[in-house]
C-alpha positions in Angstrom: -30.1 58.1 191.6 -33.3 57.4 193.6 -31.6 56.1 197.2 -32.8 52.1 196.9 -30.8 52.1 194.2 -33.6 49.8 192.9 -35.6 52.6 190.8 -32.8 53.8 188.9 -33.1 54.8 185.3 -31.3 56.1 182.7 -28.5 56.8 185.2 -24.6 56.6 184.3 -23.4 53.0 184.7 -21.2 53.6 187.6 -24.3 55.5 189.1 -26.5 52.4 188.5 -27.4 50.0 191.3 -27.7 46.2 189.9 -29.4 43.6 191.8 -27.9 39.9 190.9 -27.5 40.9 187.4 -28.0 37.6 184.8 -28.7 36.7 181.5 -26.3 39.1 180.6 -25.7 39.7 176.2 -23.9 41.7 174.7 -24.6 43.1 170.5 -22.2 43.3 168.0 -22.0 47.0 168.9 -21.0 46.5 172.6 -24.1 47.0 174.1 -25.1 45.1 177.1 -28.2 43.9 177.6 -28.9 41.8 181.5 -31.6 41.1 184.0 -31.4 41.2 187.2 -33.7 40.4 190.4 -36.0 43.9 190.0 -37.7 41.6 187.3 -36.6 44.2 184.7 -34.4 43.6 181.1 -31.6 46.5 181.4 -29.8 47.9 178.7 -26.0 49.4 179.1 -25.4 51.4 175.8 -21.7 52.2 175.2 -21.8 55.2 173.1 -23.8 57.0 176.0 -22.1 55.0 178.8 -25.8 55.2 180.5 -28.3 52.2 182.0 -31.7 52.2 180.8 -34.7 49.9 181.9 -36.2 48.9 178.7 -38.8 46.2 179.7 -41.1 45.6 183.4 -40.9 48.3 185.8 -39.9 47.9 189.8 -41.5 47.4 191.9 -44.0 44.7 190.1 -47.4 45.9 190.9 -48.9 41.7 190.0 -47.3 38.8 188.8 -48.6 36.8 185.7 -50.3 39.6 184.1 -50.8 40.2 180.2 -47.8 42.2 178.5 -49.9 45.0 176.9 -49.3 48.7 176.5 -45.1 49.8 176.7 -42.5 47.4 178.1 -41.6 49.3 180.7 -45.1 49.1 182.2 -45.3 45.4 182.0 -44.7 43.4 185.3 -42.0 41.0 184.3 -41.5 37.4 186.4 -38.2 36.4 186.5 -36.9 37.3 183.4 -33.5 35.8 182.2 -31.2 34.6 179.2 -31.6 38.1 177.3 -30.7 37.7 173.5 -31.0 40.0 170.3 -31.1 38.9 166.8 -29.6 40.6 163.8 -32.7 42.8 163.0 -32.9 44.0 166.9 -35.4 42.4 168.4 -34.5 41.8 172.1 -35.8 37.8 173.3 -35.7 37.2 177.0 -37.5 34.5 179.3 -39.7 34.4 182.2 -38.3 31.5 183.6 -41.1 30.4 186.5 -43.8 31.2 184.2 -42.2 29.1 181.0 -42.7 32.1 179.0 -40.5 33.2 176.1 -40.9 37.4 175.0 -40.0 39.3 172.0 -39.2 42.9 172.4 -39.4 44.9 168.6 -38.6 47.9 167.3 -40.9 50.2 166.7 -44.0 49.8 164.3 -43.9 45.7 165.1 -45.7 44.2 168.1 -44.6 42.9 171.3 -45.2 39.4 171.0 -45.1 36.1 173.2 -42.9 33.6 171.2 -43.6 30.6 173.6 -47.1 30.8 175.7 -46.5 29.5 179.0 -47.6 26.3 179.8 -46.8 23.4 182.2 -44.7 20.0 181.1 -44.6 17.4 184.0 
């Protein structure tokens, strides 16, 4: 475990260091998937009994940028409310950029469900 305890990956869960964990799901397998306030979506698997970053990275290098390239690359802005459908995909949302994100398997795209945008 990297001493912050804030750059942890793919570390035994009672090795992990959480940081105001929320938007905490869990599958129909009993996998956990959270965010927490290192702006990244975490996942817990059971069989492996390990934590694994699988979208933004810590620290966030800028905030509103594009989500290109891997997931774990992207700077995420206060992601929350983590939810997976029945074919996988992972849904979270940026809250204070009113943004709603897909996360696919493999051989789909990343996509941006909701744009962000302003309602007064």
């Amino acid at each position: 475990m990297i001493s912050n305890g804030l750059t942890d990956d793919i570390v035994p869960a009672t090795n992990a260091c959480l940081k105001n964990p929320t938007g905490v799901y869990g599958d129909v397998y009993g996998n956990i998937f959270f965010s927490d306030d290192t702006d990244r979506i975490r996942y817990y698997n059971v069989s492996t009994k390990v934590v694994t970053t699988i979208a933004g990275k810590y620290p966030p290098q800028s905030r509103y940028p594009p989500h290109t390239g891997p997931a774990t690359s992207w700077t995420l802005v206060d992601p929350r409310f983590v939810f997976t459908d029945s074919t996988g995909d992972i849904y979270f949302s940026e809250y204070t950029v009113n943004d709603i994100v897909r996360l696919t398997y493999p051989n789909k795209p990343n996509t941006q469900v909701v744009k962000p945008g302003y309602c007064p």
